[in-house]
Backbone as CSV, one residue per row, in Angstrom:
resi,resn,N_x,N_y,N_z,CA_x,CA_y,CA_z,C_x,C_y,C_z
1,UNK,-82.326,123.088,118.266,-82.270,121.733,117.730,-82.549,121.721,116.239
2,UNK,-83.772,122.581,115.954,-83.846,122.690,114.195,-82.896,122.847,113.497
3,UNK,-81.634,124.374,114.183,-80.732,124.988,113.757,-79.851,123.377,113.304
4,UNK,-79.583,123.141,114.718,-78.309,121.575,114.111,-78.579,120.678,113.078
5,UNK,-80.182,120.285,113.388,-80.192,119.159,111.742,-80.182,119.493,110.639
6,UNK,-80.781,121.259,110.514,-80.761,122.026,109.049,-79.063,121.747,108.801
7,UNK,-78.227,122.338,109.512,-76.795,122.533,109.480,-76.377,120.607,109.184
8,UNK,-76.492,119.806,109.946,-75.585,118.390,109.395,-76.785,118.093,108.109
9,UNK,-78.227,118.128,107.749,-78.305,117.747,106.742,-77.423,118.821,105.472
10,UNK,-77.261,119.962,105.071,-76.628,120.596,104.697,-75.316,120.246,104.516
11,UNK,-74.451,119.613,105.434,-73.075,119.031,105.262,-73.011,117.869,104.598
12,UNK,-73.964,117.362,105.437,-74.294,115.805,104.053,-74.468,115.973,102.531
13,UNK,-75.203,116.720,102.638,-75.708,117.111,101.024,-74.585,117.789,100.232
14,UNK,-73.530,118.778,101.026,-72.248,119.490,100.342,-71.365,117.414,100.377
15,UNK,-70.757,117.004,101.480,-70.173,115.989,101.048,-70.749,114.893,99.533
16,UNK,-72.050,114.877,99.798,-72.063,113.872,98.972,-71.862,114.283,97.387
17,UNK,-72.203,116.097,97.059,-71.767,116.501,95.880,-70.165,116.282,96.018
18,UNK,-69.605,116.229,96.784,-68.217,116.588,96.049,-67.981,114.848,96.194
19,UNK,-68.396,113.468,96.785,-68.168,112.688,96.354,-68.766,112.111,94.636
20,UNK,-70.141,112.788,94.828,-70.185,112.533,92.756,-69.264,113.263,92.344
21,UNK,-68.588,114.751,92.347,-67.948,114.739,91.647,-66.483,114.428,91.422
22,UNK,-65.907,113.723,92.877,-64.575,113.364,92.682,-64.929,111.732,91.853
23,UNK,-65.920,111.102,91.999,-66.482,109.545,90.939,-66.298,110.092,89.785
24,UNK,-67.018,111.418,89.600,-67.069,111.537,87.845,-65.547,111.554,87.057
25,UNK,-64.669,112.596,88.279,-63.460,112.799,87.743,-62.440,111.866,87.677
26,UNK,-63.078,110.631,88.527,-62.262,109.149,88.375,-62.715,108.415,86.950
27,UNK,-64.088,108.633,87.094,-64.416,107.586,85.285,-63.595,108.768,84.518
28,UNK,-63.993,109.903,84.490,-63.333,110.662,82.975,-61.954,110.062,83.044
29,UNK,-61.319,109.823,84.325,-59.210,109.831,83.691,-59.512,108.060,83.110
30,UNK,-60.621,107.124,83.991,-60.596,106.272,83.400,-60.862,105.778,81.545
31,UNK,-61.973,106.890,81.333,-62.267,106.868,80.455,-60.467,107.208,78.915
32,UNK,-60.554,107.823,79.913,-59.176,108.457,79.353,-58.221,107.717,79.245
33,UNK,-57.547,106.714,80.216,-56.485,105.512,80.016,-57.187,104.528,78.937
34,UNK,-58.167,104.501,79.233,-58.642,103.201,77.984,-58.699,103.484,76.909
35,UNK,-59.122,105.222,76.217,-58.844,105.728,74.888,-57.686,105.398,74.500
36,UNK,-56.675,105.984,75.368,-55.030,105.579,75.271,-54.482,104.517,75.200
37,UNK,-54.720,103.399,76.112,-54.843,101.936,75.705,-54.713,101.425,74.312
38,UNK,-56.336,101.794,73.870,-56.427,101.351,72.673,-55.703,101.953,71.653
39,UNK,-55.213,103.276,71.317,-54.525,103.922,70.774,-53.222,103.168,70.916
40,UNK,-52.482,102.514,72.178,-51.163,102.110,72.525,-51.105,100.503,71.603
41,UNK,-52.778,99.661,71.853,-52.729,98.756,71.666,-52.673,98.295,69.918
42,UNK,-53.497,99.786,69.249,-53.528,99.482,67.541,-51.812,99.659,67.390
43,UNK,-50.695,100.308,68.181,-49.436,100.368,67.766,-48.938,99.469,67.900
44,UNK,-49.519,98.158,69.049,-48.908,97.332,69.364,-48.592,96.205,68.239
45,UNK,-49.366,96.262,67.291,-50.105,95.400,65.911,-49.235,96.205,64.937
46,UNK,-48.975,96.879,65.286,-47.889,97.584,63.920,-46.976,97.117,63.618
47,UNK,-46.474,96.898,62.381,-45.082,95.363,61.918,-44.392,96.535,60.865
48,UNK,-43.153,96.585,60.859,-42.554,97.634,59.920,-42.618,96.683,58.315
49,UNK,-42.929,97.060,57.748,-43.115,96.859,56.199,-42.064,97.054,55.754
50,UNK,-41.132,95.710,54.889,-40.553,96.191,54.048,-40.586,97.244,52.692
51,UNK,-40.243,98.027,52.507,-41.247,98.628,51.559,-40.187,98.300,50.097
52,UNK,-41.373,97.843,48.846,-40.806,97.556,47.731,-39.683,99.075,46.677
53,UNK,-38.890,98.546,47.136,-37.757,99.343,46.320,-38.007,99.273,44.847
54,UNK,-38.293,100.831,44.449,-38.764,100.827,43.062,-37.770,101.560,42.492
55,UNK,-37.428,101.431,41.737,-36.293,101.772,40.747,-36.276,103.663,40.754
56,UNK,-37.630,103.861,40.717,-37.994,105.245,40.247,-37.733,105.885,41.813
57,UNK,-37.663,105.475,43.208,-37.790,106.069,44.537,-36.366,105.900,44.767
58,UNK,-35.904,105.182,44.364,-34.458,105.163,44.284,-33.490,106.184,43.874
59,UNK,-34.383,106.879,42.509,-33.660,107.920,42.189,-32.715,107.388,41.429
60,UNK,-32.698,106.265,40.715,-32.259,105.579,39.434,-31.641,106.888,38.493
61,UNK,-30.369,105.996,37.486,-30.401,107.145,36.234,-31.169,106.417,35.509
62,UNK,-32.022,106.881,34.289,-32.740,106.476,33.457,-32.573,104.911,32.814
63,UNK,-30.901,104.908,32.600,-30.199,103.861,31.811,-29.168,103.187,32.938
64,UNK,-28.983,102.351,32.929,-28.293,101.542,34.315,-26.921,101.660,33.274
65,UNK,-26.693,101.471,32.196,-25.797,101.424,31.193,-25.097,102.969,31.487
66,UNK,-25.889,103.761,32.070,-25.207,105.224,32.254,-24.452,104.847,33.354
67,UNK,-24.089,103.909,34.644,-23.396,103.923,35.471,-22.147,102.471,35.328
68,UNK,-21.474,102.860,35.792,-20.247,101.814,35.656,-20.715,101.213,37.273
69,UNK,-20.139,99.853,36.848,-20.560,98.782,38.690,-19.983,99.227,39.571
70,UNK,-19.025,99.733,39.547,-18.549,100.447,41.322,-19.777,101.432,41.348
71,UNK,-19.927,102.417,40.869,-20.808,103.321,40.956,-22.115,102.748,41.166
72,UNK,-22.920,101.974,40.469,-23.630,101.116,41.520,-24.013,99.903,42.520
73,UNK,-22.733,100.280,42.489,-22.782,98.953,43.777,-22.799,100.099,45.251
74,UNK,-21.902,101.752,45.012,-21.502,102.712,45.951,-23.047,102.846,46.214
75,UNK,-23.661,103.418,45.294,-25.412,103.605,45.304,-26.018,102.813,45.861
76,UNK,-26.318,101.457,45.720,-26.935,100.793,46.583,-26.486,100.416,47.653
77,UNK,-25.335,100.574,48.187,-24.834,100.711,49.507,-25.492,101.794,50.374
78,UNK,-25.174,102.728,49.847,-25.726,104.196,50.278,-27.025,103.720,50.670
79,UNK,-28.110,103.465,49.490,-29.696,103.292,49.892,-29.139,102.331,51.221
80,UNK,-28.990,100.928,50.916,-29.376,100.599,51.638,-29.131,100.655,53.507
81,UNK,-27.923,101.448,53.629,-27.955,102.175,54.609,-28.439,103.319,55.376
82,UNK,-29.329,104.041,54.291,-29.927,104.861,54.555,-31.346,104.067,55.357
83,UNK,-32.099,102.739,54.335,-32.915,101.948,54.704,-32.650,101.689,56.163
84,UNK,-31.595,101.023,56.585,-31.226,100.384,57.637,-31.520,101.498,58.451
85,UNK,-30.460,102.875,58.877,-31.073,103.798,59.848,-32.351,104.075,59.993
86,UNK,-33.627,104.260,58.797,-34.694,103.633,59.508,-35.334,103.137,59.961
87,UNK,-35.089,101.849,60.153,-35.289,100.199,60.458,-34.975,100.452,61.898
88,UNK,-33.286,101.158,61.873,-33.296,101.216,63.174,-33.926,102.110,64.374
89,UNK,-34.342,103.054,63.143,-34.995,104.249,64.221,-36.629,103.759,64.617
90,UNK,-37.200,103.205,63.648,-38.269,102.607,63.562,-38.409,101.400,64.625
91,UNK,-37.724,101.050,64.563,-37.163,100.113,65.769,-36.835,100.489,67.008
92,UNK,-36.219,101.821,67.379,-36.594,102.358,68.503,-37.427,102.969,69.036
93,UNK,-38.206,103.385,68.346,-39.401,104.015,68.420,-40.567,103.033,68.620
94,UNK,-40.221,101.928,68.007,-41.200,101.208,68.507,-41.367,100.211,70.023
95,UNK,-39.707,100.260,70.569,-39.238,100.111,72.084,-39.855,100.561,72.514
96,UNK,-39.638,102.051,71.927,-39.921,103.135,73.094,-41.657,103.005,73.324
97,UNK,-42.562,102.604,72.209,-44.274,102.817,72.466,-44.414,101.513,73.105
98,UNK,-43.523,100.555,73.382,-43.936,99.448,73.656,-43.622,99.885,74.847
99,UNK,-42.625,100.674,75.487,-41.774,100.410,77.218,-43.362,101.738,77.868
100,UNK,-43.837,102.638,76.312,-44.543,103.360,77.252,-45.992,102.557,77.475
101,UNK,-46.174,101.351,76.769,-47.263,100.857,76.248,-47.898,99.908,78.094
102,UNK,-46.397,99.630,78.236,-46.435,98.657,79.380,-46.491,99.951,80.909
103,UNK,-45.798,100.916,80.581,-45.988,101.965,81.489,-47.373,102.484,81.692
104,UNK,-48.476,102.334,80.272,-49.852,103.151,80.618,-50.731,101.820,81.180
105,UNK,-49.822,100.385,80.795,-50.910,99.502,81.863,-50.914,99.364,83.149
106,UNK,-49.279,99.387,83.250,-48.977,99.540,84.791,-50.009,100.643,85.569
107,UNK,-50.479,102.041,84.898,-51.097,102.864,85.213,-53.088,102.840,85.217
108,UNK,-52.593,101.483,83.653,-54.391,101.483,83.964,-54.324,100.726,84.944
109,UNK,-53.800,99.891,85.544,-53.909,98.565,86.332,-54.149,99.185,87.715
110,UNK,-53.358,100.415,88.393,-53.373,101.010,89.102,-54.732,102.193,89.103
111,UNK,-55.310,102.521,87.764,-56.118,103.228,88.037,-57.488,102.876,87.867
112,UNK,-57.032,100.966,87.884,-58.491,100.537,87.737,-58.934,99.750,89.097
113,UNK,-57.765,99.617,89.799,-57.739,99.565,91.647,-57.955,100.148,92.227
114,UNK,-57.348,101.778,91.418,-57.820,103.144,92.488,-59.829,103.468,92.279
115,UNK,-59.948,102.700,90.804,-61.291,102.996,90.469,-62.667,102.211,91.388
116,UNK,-61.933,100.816,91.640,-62.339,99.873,92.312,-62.689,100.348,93.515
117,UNK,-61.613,101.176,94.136,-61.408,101.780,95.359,-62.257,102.817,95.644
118,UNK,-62.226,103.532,94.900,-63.276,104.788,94.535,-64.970,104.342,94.395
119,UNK,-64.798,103.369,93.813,-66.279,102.781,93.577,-66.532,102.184,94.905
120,UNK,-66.037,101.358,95.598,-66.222,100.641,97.011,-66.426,101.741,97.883
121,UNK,-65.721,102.994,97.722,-65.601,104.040,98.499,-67.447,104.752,98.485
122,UNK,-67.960,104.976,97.038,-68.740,105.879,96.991,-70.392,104.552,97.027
123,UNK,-70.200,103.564,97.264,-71.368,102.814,97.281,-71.112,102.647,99.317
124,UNK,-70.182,102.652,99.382,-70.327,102.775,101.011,-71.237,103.918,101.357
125,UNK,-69.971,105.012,100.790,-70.638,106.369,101.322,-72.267,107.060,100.545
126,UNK,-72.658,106.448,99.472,-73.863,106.332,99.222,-75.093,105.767,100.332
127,UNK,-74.524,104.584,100.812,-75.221,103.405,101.689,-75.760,104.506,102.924
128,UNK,-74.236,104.680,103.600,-73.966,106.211,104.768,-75.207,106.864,104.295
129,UNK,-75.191,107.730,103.156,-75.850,108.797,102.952,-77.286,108.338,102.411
130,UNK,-78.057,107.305,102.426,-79.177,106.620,102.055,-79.643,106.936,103.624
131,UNK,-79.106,106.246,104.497,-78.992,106.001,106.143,-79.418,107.664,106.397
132,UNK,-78.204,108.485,106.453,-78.401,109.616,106.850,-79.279,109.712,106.193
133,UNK,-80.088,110.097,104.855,-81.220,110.869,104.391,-82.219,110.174,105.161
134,UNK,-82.544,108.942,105.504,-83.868,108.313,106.203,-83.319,109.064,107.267
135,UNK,-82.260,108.853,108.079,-82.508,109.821,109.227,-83.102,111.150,109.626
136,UNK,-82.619,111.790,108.454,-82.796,113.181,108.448,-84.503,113.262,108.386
137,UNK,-84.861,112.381,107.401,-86.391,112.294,107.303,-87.167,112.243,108.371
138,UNK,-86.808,110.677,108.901,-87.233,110.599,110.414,-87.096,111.657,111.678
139,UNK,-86.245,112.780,111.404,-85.795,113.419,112.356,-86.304,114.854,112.060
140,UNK,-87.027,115.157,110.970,-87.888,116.253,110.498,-89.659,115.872,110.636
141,UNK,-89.518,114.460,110.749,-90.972,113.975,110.810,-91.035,114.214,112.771
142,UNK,-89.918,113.771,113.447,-90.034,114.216,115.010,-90.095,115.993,115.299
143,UNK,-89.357,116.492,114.307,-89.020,117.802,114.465,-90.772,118.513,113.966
144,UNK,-91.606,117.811,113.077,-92.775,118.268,113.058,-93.696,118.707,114.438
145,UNK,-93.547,116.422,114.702,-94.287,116.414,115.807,-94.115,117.551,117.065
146,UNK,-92.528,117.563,117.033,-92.351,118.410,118.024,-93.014,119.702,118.208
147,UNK,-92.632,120.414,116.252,-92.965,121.617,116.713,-94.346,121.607,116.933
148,UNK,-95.519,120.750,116.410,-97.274,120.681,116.389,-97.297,120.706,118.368
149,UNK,-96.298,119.749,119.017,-96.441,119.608,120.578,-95.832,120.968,120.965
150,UNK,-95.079,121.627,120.497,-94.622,122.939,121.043,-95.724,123.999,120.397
151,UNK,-96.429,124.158,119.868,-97.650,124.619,119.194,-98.800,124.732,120.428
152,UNK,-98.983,123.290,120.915,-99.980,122.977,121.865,-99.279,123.406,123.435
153,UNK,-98.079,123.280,123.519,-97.638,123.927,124.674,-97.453,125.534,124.855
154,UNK,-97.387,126.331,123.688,-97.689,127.417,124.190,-99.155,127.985,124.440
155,UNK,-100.242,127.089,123.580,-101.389,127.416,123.616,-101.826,127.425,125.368
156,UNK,-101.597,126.503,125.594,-101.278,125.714,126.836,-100.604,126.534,128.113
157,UNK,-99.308,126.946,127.932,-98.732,128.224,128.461,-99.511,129.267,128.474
158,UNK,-99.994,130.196,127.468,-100.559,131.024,127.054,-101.979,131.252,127.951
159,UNK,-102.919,129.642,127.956,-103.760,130.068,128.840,-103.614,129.397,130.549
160,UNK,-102.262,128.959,130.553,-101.885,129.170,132.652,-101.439,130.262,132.543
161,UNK,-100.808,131.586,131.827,-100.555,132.861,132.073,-102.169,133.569,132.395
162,UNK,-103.014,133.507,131.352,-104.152,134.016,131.405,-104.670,133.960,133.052
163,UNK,-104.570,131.919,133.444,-105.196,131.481,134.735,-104.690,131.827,135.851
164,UNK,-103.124,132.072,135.482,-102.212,132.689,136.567,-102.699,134.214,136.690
165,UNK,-102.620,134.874,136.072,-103.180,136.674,135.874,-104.692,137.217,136.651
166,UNK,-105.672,136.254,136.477,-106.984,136.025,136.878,-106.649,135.652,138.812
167,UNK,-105.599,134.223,138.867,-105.296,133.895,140.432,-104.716,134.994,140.857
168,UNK,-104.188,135.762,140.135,-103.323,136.801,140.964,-104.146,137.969,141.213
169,UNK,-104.721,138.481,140.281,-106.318,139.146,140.575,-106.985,138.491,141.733
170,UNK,-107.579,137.504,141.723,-107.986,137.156,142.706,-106.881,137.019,143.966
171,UNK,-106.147,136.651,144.155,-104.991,136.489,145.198,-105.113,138.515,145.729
172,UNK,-104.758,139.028,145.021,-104.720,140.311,145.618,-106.273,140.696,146.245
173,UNK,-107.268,140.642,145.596,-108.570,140.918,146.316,-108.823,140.249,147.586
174,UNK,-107.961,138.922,147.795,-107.991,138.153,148.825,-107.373,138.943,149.887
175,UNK,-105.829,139.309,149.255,-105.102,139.426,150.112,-105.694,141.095,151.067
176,UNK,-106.266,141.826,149.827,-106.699,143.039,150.145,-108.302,142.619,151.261
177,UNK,-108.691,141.558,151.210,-109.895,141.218,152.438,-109.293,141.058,153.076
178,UNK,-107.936,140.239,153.250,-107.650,139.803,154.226,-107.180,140.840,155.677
179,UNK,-106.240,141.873,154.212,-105.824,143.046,155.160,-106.815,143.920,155.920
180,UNK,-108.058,144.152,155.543,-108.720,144.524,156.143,-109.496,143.910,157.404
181,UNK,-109.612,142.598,157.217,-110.202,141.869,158.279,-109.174,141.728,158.857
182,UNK,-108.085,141.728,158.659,-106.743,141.809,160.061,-106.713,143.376,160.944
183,UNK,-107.012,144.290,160.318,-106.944,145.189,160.925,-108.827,145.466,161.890
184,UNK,-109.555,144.762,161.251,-110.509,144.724,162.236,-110.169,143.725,163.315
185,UNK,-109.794,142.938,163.270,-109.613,141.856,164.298,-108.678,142.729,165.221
186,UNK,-107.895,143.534,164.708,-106.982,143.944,165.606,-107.725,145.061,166.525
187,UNK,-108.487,145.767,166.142,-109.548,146.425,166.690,-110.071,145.775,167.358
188,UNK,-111.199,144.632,167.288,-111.428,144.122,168.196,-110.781,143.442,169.156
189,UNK,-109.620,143.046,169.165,-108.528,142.574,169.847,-108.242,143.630,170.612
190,UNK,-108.003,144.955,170.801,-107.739,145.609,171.514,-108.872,146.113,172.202
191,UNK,-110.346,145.981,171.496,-111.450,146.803,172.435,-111.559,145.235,173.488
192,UNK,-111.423,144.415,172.963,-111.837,142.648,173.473,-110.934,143.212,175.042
193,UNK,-109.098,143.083,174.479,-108.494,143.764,176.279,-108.955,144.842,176.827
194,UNK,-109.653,146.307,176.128,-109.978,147.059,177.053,-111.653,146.797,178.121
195,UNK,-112.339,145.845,177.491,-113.200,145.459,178.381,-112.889,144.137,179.058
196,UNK,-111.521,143.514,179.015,-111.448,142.685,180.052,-110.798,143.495,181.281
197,UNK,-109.780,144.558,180.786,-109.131,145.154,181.854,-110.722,145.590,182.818
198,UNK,-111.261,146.461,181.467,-112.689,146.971,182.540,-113.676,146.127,183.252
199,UNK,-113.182,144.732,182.766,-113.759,144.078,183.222,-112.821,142.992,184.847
200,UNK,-112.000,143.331,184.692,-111.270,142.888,185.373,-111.358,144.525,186.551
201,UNK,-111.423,145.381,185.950,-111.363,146.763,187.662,-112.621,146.637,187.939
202,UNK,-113.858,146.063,187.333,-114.905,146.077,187.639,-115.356,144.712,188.731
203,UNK,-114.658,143.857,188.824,-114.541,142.546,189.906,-113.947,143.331,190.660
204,UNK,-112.190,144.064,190.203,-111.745,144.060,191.797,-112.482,145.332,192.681
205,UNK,-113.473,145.994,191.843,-113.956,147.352,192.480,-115.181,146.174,193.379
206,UNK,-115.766,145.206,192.698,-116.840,144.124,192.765,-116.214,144.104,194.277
207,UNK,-115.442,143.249,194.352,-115.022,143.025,195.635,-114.425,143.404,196.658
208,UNK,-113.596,144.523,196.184,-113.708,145.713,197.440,-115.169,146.476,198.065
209,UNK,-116.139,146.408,197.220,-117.484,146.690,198.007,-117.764,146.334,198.334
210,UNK,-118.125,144.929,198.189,-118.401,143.598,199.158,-118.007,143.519,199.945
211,UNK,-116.597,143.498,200.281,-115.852,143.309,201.572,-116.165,144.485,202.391
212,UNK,-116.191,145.812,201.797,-116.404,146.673,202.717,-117.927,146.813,203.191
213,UNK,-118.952,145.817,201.974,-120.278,145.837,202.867,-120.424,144.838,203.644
214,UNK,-119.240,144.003,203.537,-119.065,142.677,204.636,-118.871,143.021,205.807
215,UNK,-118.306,143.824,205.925,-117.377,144.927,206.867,-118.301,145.739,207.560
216,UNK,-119.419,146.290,206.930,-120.081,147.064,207.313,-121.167,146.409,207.996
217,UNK,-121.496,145.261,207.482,-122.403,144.221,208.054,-122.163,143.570,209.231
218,UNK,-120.703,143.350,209.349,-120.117,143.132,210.706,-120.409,143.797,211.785
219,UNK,-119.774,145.320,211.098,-120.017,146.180,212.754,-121.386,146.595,212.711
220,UNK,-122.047,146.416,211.810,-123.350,146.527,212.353,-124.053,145.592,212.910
221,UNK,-123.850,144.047,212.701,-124.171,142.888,213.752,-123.722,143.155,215.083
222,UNK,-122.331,143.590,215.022,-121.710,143.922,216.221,-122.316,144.842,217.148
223,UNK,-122.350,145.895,216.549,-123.172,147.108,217.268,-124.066,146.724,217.764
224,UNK,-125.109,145.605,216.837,-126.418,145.282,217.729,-126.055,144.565,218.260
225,UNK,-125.514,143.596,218.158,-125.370,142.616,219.745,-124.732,143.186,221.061
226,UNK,-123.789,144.285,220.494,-123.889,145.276,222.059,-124.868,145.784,222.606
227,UNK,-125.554,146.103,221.484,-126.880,147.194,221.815,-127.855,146.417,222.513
228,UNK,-127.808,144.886,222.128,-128.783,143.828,222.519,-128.301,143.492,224.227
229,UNK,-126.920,143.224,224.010,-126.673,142.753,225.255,-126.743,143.759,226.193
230,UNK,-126.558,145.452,225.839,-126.253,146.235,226.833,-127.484,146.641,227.629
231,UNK,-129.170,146.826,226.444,-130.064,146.880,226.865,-131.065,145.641,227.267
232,UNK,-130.484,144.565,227.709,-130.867,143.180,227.386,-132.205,143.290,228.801
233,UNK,-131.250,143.805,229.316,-131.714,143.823,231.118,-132.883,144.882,231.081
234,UNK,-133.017,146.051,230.537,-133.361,146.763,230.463,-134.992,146.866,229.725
235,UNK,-134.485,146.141,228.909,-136.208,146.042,227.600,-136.550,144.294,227.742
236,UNK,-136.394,143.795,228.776,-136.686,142.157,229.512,-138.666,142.554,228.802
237,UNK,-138.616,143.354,229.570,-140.620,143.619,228.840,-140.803,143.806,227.892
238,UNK,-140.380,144.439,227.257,-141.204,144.677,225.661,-139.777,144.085,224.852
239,UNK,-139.500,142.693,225.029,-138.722,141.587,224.977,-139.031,141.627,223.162
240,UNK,-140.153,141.166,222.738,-140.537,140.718,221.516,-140.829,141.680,220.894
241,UNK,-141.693,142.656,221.597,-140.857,144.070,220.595,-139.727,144.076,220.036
242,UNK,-138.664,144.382,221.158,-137.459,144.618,220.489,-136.924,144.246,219.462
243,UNK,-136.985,142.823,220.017,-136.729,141.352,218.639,-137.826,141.913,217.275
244,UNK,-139.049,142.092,217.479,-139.048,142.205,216.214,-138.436,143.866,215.557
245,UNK,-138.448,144.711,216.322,-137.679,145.935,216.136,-136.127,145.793,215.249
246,UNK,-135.446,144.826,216.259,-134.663,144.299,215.415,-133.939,143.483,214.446
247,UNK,-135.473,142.817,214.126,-135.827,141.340,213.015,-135.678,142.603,211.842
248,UNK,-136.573,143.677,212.154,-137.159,144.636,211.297,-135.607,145.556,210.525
249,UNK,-135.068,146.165,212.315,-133.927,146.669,211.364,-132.722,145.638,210.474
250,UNK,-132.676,144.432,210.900,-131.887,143.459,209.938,-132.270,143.260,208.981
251,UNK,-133.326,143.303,208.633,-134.009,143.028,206.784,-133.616,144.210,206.481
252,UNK,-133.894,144.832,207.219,-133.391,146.626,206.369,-132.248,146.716,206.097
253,UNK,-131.253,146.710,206.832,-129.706,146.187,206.491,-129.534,145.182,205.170
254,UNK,-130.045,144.351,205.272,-130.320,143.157,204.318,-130.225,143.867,203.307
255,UNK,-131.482,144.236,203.021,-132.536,145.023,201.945,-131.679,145.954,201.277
256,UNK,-131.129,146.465,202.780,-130.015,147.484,201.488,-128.818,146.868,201.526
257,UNK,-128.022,146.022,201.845,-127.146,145.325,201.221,-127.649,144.989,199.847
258,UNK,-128.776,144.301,200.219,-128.849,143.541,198.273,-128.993,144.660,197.698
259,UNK,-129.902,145.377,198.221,-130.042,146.992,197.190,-128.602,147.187,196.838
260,UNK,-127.805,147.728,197.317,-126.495,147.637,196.662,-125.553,146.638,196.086
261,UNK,-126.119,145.568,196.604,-125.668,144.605,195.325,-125.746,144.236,193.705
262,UNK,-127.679,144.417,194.056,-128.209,144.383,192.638,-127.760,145.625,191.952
263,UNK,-127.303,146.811,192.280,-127.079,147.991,191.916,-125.541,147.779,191.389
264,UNK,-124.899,147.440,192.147,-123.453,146.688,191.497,-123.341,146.021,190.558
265,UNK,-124.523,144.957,190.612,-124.758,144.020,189.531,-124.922,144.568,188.112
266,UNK,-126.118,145.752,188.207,-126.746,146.497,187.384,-125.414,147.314,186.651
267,UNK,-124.949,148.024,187.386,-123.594,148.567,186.590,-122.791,147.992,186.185
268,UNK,-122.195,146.772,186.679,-121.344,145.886,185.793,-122.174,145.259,184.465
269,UNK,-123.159,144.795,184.732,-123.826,144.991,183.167,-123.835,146.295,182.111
270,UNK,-124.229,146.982,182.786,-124.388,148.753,181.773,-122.998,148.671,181.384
């Protein structure tokens, strides 16, 4: 943007020299028809003078008595025809400054329209170029501001690069915790499934013992109630013995059921 206004103020400034100097070169031709003018106009005042015929320019003989009257009457014929062809040449010549006299007004007349023209021309384009120079002014006084705000924007730039450089420092130390606490999590994520699996064979082992001490508890109820019913008849007397004999061996059964329970228990904890 600097580049363009340096460049049109620059064009302005070349136009407006060559409009002073095409003005100057209009007053000089003006100056110049009016020298001529007046030069045309002192001829115009010019009146041919008779001029007094003097005996002696004539070329007289000394004694008029030396010539017989034809002889001067031939003589002053002669002069005065000689007179006359200048009269007449004098007379054309003075046509002629008069036909050019009216030719250099026709020309001032025209070159004081073209001057008119020229002058209307260069107070316009003065006006233009008054305009443009406040512009240009105004537009170097923005081009300041600008550059003082482009001044403060790189300062500005300069330190979000700094703040950016520092986040990215930090962003990587982040990212470098992060990677590490992902790969612990993943560790624990995998020890987390290997003690649910173990924790999961450790129920179903849980309950295959159970069932099989359920199992075992069965046929051993079973057994005694054969054993009860088969000797029922048999131990009728020592009746409450028995019963407690076999109050006694059922806690024991018991006893070691839970014994192996709590022992189950105990290892699924360990």
């Amino acid at each position: 943007m600097d580049q363009d206004f340096l460049k049109k103020e620059e064009e302005f400034r070349r136009e407006n020299k060559q409009l002073e100097l095409k003005t100057k070169e209009i007053l000089q031709k003006v100056d110049d028809i009016m020298v001529k003018k007046m030069q045309d106009l002192q001829l115009q005042h010019f009146k041919p003078e008779m001029r007094h015929i003097d005996l002696k320019d004539l070329n007289l003989p000394r004694s008029v008595d030396e010539m017989g009257a034809k002889g001067m009457v031939q003589f002053y014929k002669s002069k005065i025809k000689t007179l006359q062809d200048d009269l007449a040449k004098s007379q054309t010549e003075l046509k002629n400054k008069a036909d050019e006299l009216k030719k250099m007004q026709k020309n001032y007349q025209g070159a004081c329209e073209e001057k008119e023209k020229w002058f209307l021309q260069y107070n316009i384009e003065k006006n233009c170029n008054a305009k443009l120079e406040k512009q240009i002014t105004a537009c170097n006084s923005k081009l300041q501001l600008k550059d003082s705000e482009n001044v403060a924007l790189r300062k500005e730039v300069e330190q979000l690069k700094n703040e950016l450089k520092n986040s990215s420092n930090e962003l990587n130390a982040s990212e470098n915790r992060l990677k590490r606490a992902s790969q612990e999590i993943e560790k624990h994520k995998s020890l987390v499934k290997t003690l649910r699996q173990e924790e999961k064979e450790s129920k179903e082992s849980y309950r295959n013992n159970l069932k099989d001490l359920i199992s075992t508890v069965k046929q051993i109820q079973k057994h005694k109630n054969e054993l009860l019913h088969g000797y029922k008849k048999q131990i009728q007397l020592i009746d409450n013995l028995k019963k407690q004999k076999v109050h006694v061996e059922s806690c024991k059964v018991l006893e070691l059921a839970e014994s192996e329970f709590f022992k189950l228990l105990e290892w699924k904890l360990d």
